[in-house]
Structures are given as structure tokens and as C-alpha cells.
N, C-alpha and C positions, 0 to 999 in steps of 0.2 A: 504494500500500500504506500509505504512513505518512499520507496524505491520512484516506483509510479507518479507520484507529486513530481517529486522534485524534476523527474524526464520531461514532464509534461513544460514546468516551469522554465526548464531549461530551455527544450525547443520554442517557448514561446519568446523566450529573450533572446535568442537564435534569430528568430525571424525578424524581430521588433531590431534590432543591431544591423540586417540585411539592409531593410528598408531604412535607416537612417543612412545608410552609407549610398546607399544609391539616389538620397532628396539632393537637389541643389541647397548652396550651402546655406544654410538660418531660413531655411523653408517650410521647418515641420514644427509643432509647438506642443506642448505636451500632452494638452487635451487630445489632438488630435492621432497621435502616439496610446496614448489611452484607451481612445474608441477603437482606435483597432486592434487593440488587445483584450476588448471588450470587458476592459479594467476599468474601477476608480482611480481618479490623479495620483492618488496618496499610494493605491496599491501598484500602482504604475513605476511610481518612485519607488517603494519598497521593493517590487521585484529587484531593480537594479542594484539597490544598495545590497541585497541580500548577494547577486551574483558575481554583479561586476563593481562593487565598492562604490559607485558614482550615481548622480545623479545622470538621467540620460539627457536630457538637453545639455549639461555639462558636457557628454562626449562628445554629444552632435558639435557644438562650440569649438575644441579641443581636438576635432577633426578636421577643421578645416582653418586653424592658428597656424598660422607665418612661423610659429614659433616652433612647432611640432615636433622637428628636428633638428632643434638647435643643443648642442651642445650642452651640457650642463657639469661634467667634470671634467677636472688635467689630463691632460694624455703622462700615461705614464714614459718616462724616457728611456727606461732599459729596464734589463729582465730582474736586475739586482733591486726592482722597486715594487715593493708589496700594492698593489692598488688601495686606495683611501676611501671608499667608494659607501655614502651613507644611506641607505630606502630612503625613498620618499614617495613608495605609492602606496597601495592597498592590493594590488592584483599582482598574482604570481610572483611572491615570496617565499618560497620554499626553498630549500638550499639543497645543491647534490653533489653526490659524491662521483666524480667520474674516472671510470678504470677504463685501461685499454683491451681489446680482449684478442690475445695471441694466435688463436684457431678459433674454428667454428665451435658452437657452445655442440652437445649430442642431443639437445631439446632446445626448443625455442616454443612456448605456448603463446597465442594473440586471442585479441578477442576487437568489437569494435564499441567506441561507444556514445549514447550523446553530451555534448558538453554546449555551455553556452554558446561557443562560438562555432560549431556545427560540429558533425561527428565524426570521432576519430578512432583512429588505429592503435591499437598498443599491441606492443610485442615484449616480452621479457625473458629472461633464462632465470632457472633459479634464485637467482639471486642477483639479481638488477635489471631495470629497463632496459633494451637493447632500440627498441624503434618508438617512434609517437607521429603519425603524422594525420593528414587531413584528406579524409576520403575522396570529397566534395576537387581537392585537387590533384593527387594521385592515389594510383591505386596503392596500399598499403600492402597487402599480399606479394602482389608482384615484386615490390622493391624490397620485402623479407628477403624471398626466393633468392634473387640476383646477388643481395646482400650474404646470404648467409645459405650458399647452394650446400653445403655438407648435413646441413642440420637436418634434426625430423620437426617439421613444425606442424602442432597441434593447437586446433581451436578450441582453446578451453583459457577461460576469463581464471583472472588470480589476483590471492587481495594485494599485490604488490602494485597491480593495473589499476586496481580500483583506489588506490592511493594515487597514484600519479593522475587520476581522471581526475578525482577530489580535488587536485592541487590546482588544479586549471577555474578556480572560481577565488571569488572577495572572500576571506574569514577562512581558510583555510586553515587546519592547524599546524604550527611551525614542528614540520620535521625535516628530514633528511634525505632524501629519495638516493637509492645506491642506482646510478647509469654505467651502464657496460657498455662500449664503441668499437666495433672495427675501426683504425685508423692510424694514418701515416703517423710519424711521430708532431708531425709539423702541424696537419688538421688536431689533433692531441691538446697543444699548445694553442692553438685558436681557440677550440673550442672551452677549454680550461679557464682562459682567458671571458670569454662569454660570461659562460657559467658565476662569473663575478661582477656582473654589472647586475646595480640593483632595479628594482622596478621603480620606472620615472625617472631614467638616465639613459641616455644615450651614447653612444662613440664612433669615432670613422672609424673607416677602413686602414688610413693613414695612423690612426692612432696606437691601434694594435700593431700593424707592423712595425712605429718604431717602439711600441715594448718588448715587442720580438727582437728587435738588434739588429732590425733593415728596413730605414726608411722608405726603401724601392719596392720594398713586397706587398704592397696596398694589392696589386691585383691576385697574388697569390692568397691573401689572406682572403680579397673574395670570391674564390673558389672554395677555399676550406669554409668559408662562411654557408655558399650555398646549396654544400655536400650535408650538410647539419641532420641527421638521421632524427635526434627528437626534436620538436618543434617546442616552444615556450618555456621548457624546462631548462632546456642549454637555447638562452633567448636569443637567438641571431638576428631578430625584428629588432634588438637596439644600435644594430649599426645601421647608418645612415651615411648618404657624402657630405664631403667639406662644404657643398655646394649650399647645403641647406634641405636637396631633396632627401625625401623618405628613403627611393631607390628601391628596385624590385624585392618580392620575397618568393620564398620555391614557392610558397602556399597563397599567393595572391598579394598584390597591394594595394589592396582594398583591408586586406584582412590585416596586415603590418600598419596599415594608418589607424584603424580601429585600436588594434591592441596600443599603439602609442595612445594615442587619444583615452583610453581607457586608464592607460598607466601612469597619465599626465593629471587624474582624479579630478 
């Protein structure tokens, strides 16, 4: 039953988050976000607050600010420099722990699932997430397979998934999600790198390479950026260019403006 609620409220702020993204900008108002959610004002707001920490005209706003992708910490300048890096949002706060993983794991179990921001894949091995992605933009299965051709992989949901789906909402409880990666040593170090920007900061491309120790590898870094196997958990949505644009994501960039705008509270 209460599994059931919450699915229902999620796809409903699923679709309510669609349709803000696709209004022209300062178009929709909340009443009108309301009636088609066939909600009162107040429960309008309270869904949001409950999934995505924000008020929703706050995002709709927040999504279309000049400022969206602007910077907000130092780049760090070599690898000898611990990042400084403070939260300042309410969405996807969860910290993880990421291992590299040598060979193919002998199980890999997935399952799919829905979340606010539409529904996703999860993949894990015993003992840590291996994949997390977005149906709606690639197929999850297929990129297991190609990823992780040795494995047996079995459809069967596990509470390790159902942690990490949790983690994907406002209020989440602060734990530690263990992530397992196939990867160079180099994507390794990107995404480790990732994994430490907090929600409601941003950084370039530029930025990470020179914490890497080559300020010329801005494009290699974004390849390692757009090889990213979990989606929001290792946030590759907080890099952005020097330029000031958002800049593409695997999973759409519509959905990478959303999540800033979200994260931006």
C-alpha cells in the first residue's frame, strides 16, 4: 500500500517536472500546475517539498537563471589539494563509496524502477551498485550486457537498489551507498572527483583537469564524464562549461537543467 502511494506520487511529480520543462520560461503558475495535478496549491507544494526539497515555481525560476551554471567553488589546482567543497542543497546528498572493479563480478542482479525524475535502471553485484541509468534515455539492459559481457545477470530487485532509488528524492536518509565501476584508472579519478561535489555546486571541465595535473585534458575529462555508468549518485550533471552553458548530458539536457535547477532549491 504505502509502496503504491508513494509510485503513484512519484510519477505524478515525474510528469508535473516534464511539463515545467517543456513551458516557455515564467509561463506556468502554480495554480495552474495544480489543476493538472488535480491537487490543492498547498498539496501541490507539499508534493515537491516532500520529493524534490523545493518549491516548484522555485524550479521552474531556477531553470531558466542566467545563473544556473555558474560556478560556485575554487577549482582545485593539483591533486595534492583535498577539495573544500560545502552542500548547499536538499537533493541528492548521499555520499558513496566508489571501488574499481578488476573483472567481471559472477552475478550482477537489476531491477527497474520509478523515481521522480522518471524511471530507472539499477544494476548491483553483491555488494555495491554497478549501473543506475534512465530508461526513458537508454536502454539499461543492453548497456549491463556490453558492460559486463562475463556476468550472469538476473532480474531480481535488492534492498541495496532500493537504497540507491530512495537516494534519488529530498529527505533522504544520510548514508553511504558502496559503487563498484569498471574503469580506466583515469575515468577512476574523474569520477572520484565527481562523487565530491556537493548538491548546489557546480564545476568545468577545465576545472577537474587541472586537479588532475593537466590543464589540456578538459576534453578527456569529458569523455570520462560522459562514460558515467551511475547517473546522480556519481553527479556528472554538475559539470558545466567555462562558457556558462549547462552543456549536454548522456540522459538529456533537459533533465541536467532540471536536476541543477532543483539543486539550486
Amino acid at each position: 500500500m504505502e509502496q503504491s502511494y508513494h509510485t503513484k506520487r512519484m510519477q505524478l511529480t515525474a510528469v508535473t517536472l516534464q511539463r515545467m520543462l517543456e513551458a516557455t520560461p515564467f509561463s506556468v503558475s502554480l495554480a495552474e500546475l495544480s489543476a493538472e495535478l488535480q491537487l490543492g496549491v498547498w498539496e501541490a507544494r507539499h508534493l515537491f517539498q516532500e520529493y524534490v526539497g523545493c518549491d516548484p515555481i522555485r524550479v521552474l525560476h531556477n531553470s531558466w537563471s542566467p545563473a544556473l551554471a555558474q560556478v560556485t567553488i575554487p577549482a582545485q589546482l593539483s591533486i595534492f589539494d583535498a577539495p573544500t567543497i560545502q552542500p548547499s542543497g536538499k537533493f541528492l546528498k548521499t555520499t558513496c563509496e566508489l571501488e574499481a572493479l578488476n573483472q567481471d563480478p559472477v552475478e550482477i542482479s537489476y531491477s527497474i524502477h520509478t523515481s521522480c525524475l522518471g524511471e530507472v535502471f539499477v544494476a548491483s553485484t553483491p555488494t555495491g551498485i554497478c549501473q543506475l541509468t534512465f530508461e526513458d534515455s537508454e536502454n539499461g539492459l543492453e548497456r549491463l550486457k556490453k558492460t559486463y559481457p562475463e556476468a550472469e545477470l538476473i532480474e531480481q530487485p535488492s534492498e541495496l537498489q532500493e537504497l540507491a532509488v530512495n537516494a534519488l528524492k529530498s529527505n533522504s536518509p544520510a548514508i553511504c551507498l558502496p559503487l563498484q565501476v569498471k574503469a580506466t584508472p583515469f575515468q577512476l579519478s574523474v569520477w572520484r572527483y565527481l562523487s565530491e561535489i556537493s548538491s548546489g555546486d557546480v564545476v568545468t571541465y577545465r576545472m577537474i583537469a587541472e586537479f588532475l595535473g593537466d590543464a589540456n585534458a578538459s576534453r578527456a575529462v569529458g569523455t570520462a564524464v560522459g562514460a558515467n555508468p551511475i547517473a546522480l549518485l556519481i553527479p556528472c550533471h554538475r559539470v558545466v562549461h567555462r562558457s556558462g552553458k549547462i552543456g549536454k548530458f548522456r540522459w538529456g539536457s533537459k533533465r541536467k537543467r532540471l536536476l541543477l535547477a532543483i539543486e539550486k532549491g
